[in-house]
N, C-alpha and C positions, 0 to 999 in steps of 0.2 A: 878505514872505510866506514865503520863503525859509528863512528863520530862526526867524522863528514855528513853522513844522513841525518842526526841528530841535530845538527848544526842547519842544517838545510831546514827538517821541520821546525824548530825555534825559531827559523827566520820566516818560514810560510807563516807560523802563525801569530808572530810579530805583523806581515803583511795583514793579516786577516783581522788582527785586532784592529788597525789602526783605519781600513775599510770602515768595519764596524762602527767605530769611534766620530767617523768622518759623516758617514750617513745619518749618524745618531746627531751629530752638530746640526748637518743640514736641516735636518727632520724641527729640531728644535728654533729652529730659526724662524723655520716656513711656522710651524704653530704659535710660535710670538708672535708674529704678523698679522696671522689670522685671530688671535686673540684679540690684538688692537685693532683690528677691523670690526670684530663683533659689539667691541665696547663704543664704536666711536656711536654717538646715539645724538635726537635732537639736545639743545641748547634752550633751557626756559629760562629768562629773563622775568622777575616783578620786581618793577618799578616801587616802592612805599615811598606815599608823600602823607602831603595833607595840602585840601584848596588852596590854590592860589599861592601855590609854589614853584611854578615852572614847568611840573612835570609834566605838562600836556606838551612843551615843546620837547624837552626830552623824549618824550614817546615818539612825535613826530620825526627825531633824528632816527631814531630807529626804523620808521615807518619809512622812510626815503629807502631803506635797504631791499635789492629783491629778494634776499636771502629770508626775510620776517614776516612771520603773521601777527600781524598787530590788534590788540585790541583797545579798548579806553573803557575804566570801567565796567566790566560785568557787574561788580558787586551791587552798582546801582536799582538791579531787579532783585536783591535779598533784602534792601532797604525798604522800597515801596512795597514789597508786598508785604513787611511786616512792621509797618511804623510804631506799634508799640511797644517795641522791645528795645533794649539797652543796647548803646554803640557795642560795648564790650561781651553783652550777650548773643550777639548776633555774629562775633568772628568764625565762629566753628561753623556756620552754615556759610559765608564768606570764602573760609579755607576750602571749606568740602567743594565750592564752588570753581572756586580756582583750577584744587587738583584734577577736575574734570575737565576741564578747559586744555591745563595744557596735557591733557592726554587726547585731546581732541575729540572730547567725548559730552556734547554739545546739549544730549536728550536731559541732560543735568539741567536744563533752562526749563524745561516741561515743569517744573513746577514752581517758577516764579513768572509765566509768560502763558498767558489768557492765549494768545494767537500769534501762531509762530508760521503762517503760511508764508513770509517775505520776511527779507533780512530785515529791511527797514521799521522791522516789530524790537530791534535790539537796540537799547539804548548804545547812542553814540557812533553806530555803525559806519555811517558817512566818514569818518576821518579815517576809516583800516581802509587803506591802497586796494587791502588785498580783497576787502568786500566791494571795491571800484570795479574790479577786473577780473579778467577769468580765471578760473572757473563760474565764479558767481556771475560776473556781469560783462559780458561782451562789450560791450561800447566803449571800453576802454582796456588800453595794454598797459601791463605795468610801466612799461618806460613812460605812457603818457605824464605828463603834466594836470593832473586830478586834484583838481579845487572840488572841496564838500559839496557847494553849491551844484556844480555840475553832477557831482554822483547823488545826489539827495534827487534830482530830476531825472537823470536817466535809469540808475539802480533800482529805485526804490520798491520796485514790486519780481526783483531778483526772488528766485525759491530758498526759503531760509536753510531748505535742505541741502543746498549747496556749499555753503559755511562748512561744514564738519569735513566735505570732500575738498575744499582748499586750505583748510588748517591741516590734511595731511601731508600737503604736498611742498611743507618749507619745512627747511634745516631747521630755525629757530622761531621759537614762540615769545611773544613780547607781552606784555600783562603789564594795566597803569592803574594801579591801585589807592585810595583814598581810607580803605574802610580796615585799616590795621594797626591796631592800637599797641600791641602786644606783641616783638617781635617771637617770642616763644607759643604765639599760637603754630608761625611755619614749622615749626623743630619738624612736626614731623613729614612736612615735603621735604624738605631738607634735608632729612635720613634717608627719602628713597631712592634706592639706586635707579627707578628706572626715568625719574624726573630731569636729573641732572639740573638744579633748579639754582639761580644764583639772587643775589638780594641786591637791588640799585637802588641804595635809599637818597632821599634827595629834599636837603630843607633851603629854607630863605630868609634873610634877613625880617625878623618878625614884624616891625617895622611896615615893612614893603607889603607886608601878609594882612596886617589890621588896614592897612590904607583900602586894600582892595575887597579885602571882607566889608569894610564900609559903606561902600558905595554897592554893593552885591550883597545885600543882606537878606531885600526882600524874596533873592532867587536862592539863596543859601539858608534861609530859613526852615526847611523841609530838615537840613542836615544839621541846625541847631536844636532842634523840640527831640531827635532824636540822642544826639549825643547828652542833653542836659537830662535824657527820660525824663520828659515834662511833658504835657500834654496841652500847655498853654496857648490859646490863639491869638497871644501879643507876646516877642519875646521884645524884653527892655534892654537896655543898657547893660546895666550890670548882669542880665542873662549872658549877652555878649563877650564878655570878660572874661564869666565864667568856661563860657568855651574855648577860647583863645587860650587860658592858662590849661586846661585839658590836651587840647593840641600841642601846644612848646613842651609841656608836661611828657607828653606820650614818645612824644619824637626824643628829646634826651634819653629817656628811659631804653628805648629802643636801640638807641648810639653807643649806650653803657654797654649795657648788655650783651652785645655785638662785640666792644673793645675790651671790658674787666674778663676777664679768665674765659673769652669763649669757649664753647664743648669743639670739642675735636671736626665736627661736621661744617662747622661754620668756617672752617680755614679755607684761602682764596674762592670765596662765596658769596664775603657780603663787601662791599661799596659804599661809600658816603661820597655823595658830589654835594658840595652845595651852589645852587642857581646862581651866584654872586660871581662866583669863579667862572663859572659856564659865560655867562655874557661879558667878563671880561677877556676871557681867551676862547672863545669861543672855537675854534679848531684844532686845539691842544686839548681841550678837554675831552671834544667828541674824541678824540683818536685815544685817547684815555680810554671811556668807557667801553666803543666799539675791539679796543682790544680785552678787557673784560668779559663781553661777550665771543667773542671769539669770531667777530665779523671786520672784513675788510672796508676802512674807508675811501670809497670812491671818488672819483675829480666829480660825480653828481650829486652825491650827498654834501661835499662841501661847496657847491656851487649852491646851491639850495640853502644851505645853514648858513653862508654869508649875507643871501640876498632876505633871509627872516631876521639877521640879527642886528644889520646894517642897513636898515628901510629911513625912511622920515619921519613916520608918523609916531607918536607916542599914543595914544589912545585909538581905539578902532569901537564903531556900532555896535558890532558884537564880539564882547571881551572874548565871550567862551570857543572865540576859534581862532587860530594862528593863522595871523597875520605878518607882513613885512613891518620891521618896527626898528625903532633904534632900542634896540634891547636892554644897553647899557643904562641911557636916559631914563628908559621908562622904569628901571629896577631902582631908580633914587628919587622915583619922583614923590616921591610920600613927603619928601623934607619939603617941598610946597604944599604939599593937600595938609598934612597934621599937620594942630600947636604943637607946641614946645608940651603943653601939658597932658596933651596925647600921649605924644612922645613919650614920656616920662611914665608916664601909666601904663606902656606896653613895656616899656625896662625894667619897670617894677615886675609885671605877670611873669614876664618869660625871663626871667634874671639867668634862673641854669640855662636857657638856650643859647642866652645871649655870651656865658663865659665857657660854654662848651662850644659852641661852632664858631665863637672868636668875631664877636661883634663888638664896634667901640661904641659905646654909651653917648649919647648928645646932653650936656649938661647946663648949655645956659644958648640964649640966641646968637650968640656970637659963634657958637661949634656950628649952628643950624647956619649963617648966612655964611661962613669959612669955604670957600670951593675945594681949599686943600684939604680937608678935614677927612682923612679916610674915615669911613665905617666899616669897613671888612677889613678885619685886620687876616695879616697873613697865617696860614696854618702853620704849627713847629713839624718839621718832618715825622716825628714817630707818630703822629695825631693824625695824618692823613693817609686813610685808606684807599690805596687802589691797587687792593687785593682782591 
């Protein structure tokens, strides 16, 4: 009888542990879950290029998303308000600018902006969807179909104050940046946990870069006196040069650095697209990127990036806005506009760009009038990041 009871309590409390045991599973289940719910946080997105590299359509692919707040450019008000200081002296008030932005923390403009009573005080504002529409501007839904044009006329006297209340109301924040020389200025958004902050860096066939820096100099002027710190009121020629090797220069540097022994922070964080690849596959690449950012491509975003990538025209009135174009066309048309000893003189500048992002050299007129003659040669697999 004895033993029988004994037996009975070792088995109660064999039931009782495994109760225990069970509840303690559950329990831990449900608090993993809720952990990964507390972490799941926004998604920031910066864009690094340099002019007249594509990354304005780039941004715009982003900007087709409902899920983004897109910007172009903030850095443009740390520029103009301090045009004497060095490109490279100016990243730390750039960063600092950034990180407030995408914490959606906007009063960070109060001191590069004389008058902030209406969005349309914010450079480039007209191309963010999300400054088209509400919260900021009624007259248009996001679904609409919002050309600048149309939102430069009806937004334009929106309350700036409304900005900060619609940059909280998306998943992911998008930032199209020009003014980052040094990708170890980000290190430290990129250590912060509450940023979640990823790198889409984005170059172009240099080539295609001087062609259009050419023809746009007189409007790209303001951003040569500062990258050269010069205070000249005629940049020449050979100032020009100088720049252009400054820019290929930065952008390698930035690629290295990112692929030789990255810090632990930077793993599935930084991206290298380059514009070449984008306009020839144009749909393969966005769904590239947009899973990078951790955003769904839409049958309207790709209807939209077919119909800008695949237009008629090659040149438009105004460069500085996305247009429908034949994308492809317009990304080779430099082998018409530059000689051969153009040519030659941007191969020379940017030689590391041209053997890091895997561009083939044009070496006599005969490469230049060849149709078959690729210039973009293909990436080796371990070289292409779409981490």
């Amino acid at each position: 009888m004895g033993k029988l009871k004994r037996t009975f309590y070792v088995f109660a409390a064999l039931i009782n542990l495994y109760i225990i045991l069970l509840l303690f599973t559950n329990l831990g289940i449900h608090v993993s879950k809720s952990n990964h719910k507390e972490k799941e946080r926004n998604v920031n997105i910066l864009i690094i290029s340099t002019w007249r590299s594509g990354s304005s359509l780039v941004g715009q692919f982003f900007n087709q998303n409902p899920d983004v707040f897109y910007l172009k450019e903030p850095s443009w008000h740390v520029w103009k308000t301090m045009p004497h200081n060095s490109a490279r002296g100016l990243q730390m008030a750039v960063r600092d600018l950034i990180r407030s932005i995408f914490k959606c923390n906007m009063s960070v403009l109060d001191a590069y902006l004389q008058n902030r009573s209406h969005v349309s005080n914010l450079f480039g504002w007209s191309s963010s969807r999300a400054l088209c529409s509400p919260p900021v501007c009624n007259m248009f839904s996001h679904n609409n179909d919002i050309t600048e044009n149309n939102c430069r006329k009806n937004c334009n006297k929106s309350p700036f104050s409304m900005e900060q209340q619609s940059c909280n109301t998306y998943s992911h924040i998008v930032l199209q940046e020009f003014r980052i020389f040094d990708i170890k200025v980000l290190y430290s958004l990129l250590k912060d946990p509450t940023l979640n902050l990823k790198i889409l860096h984005v170059v172009r066939d240099p080539r295609a870069l001087a062609k259009s820096l050419k023809f746009l100099k007189f409007f790209l002027k303001f951003n040569d006196i500062i990258i050269l710190k010069s205070h000249k009121k005629k940049i020449s020629d050979k100032d020009r040069e100088k720049v252009l090797r400054e820019i290929c220069q930065s952008q390698v540097d930035m690629y290295r650095t990112s692929n030789t022994h990255p810090p632990p922070f930077l793993n599935n964080r930084y991206m290298l697209l380059r514009y070449d690849d984008l306009v020839r596959h144009p749909w393969r690449t966005a769904k590239h990127i947009f899973d990078f950012a951790g955003l769904k491509l839409t049958n309207e975003t790709k209807s939209w990036i077919y119909k800008m990538t695949h237009g008629e025209g090659l040149q438009h009135l105004q460069p500085f806005n996305i247009t429908s174009r034949n994308a492809l066309r317009v990304s080779l048309d430099w082998k018409n506009v530059l000689t051969l000893k153009e040519i030659r003189m941007v191969q020379k500048i940017c030689k590391d760009f041209m053997d890091v992002f895997r561009y083939q050299n044009i070496n006599s007129k005969n490469d230049l009038k060849d149709l078959n003659f690729e210039t973009v040669l293909p990436r080796s697999k371990e070289d292409f990041q779409w981490q």
